[in-house]
N, C-alpha and C positions, 0 to 999 in steps of 0.2 A: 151437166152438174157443175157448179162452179169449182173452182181451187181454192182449196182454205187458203193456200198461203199465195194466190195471187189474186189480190184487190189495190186499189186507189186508196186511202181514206181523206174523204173532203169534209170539211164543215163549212157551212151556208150560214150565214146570219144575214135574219131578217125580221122585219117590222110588223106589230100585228097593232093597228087602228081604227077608229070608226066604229064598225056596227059588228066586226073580229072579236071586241072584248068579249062580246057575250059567248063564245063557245069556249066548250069548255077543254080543257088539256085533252081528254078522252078524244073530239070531234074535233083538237087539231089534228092529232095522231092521225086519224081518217081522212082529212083535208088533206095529209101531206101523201100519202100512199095515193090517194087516187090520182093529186094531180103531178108526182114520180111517173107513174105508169103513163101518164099521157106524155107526158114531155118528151121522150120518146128516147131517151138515156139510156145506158147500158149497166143498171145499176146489179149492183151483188145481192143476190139473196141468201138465207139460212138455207144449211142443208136440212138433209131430212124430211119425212113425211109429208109435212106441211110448209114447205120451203114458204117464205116473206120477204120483204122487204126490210132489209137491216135498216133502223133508225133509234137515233141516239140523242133526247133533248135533254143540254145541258140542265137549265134549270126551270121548270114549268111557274107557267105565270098564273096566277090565281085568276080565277073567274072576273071580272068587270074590271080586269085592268090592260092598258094600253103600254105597250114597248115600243122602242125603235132597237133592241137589243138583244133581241130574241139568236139563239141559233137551233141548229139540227145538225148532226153527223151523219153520214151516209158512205158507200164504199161502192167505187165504180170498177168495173172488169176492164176497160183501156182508157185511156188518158182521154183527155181532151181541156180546151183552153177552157179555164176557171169563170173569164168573160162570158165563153156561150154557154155555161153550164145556166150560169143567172140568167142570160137573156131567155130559157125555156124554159125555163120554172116558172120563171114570172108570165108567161106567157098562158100556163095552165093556172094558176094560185087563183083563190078564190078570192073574193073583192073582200079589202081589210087589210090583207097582206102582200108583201113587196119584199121580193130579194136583194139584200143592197151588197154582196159581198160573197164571194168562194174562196176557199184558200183550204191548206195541206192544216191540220191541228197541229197547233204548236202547245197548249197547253192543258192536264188533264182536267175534266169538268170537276170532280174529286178535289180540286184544290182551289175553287170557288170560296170566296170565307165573308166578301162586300156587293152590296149593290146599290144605286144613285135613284133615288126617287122624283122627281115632280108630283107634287103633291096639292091639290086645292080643295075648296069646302064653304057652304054656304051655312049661316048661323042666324037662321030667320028668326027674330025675335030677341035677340042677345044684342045687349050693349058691347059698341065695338072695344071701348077700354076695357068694360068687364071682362068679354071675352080672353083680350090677349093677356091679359092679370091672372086668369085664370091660366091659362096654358102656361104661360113660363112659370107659374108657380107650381103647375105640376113635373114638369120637367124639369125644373134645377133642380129638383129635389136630388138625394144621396142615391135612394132605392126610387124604382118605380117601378112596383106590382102589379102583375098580370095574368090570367090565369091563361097558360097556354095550352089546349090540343096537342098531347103524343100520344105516339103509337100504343105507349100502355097505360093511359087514359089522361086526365087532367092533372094541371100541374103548377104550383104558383110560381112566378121566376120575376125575378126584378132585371126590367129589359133595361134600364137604364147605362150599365157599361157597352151596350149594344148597339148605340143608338147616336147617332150624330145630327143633329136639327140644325138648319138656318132660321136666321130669324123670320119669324111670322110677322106676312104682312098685309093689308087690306087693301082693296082696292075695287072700287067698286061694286061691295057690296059682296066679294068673295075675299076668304083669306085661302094665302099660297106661303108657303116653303118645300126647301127642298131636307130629304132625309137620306141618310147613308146607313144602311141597315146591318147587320150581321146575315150571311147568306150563305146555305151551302148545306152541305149534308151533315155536314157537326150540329149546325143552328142557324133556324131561320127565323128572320122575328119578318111576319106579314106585316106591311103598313095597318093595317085591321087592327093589331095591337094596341098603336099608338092611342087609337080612339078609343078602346076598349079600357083604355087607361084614365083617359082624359075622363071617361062618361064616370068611370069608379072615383075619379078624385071629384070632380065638376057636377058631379049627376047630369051631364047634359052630352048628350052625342051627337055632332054636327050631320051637317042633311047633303044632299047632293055631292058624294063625295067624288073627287077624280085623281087615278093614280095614275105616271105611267114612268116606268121604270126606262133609265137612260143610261145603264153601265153595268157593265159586273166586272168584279176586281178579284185577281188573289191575293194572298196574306201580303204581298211587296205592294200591292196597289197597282198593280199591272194591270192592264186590261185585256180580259179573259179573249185569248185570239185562236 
């Protein structure tokens, strides 16, 4: 039976790309337990009945989006060098995902507050002036109302003080920015918003859209380590 009070605690940051986006938080959970046990680490589980696998993902990425930002926490029973902990994870991960990184938490997931988007989107049928006339006329705007998903049911909020855009731009036939969103357990505004915004001012909801998040920060703009 392990010792509450002798564990490691590590956190892994790692990348999920490719044909990864399509699972969902639930079946990474599952990806990450099976391919732990293969790795062949000496990881800490929960006491009790049904002992597990302690794991701890700071901030889950939504369904059909790509990171290079992603972490996990987990707790080892004897040390070992942070280098071969990645070289054997990665060795079991399923294809998608890639360990770039171990190290001791320096900062609580709890105080997550920013995260850094790449962002792009195809607008078949839309005038390229129209379009981006449209978007920054929705976006200067003071307010800009949304109707968000919480826990105790729907809710209008103006994401606008939440929200940090670069400029939209085209290029071949797609337009790209990047966005800095509000993130964390206070508030989180999905990229989904943005659009969900745009479609209620624009009546028009861009097609083929691609997110993939490249940072999370806390309230100093640190990044989350």
């Amino acid at each position: 039976m392990n010792d509450m009070t002798n564990f490691i605690d590590v956190r892994l940051f790692y990348t999920k790309t490719g044909s990864a986006k399509y699972i969902s938080h639930l079946d990474v959970m599952r990806a990450f337990q099976r391919a732990l046990k293969r790795s062949k680490i000496d990881f800490w589980y929960t006491e009790g009945f049904h002992p597990h696998l302690y794991l701890t993902f700071a901030l889950p990425l939504s369904l059909g989006y790509e990171s290079v930002a992603e972490s996990v926490d987990f707790r080892l029973v004897a040390p070992m060098p942070y280098e071969e902990i990645v070289r054997r994870i990665n060795a079991v991960l399923p294809v998608g995902f890639k360990a770039i990184a171990a190290g001791k938490p320096k900062m609580d997931a709890k105080k997550i507050r920013f995260a850094d988007y790449d962002i792009s989107f195809a607008a078949e049928g839309k005038d390229v002036e129209q379009m981006l006339a449209d978007w920054y006329r929705c976006f200067d705007r003071e307010e800009v109302p949304v109707v968000k998903k919480t826990k105790s049911g729907e809710k209008e909020i103006n994401i606008r003080p939440h929200i940090k855009l670069s400029k939209l731009e085209n290029k071949e036939g797609r337009y790209f920015f990047r966005a800095r969103l509000a993130s964390g357990v206070e508030l989180n505004i999905n990229p989904d918003l943005l659009f969900a915004a745009f479609d209620n001012f624009a009546g028009f909801r861009p097609e083929d859209i691609s997110v993939r998040r490249t940072a999370v920060y806390n309230e100093k703009m640190e990044k989350f380590r």
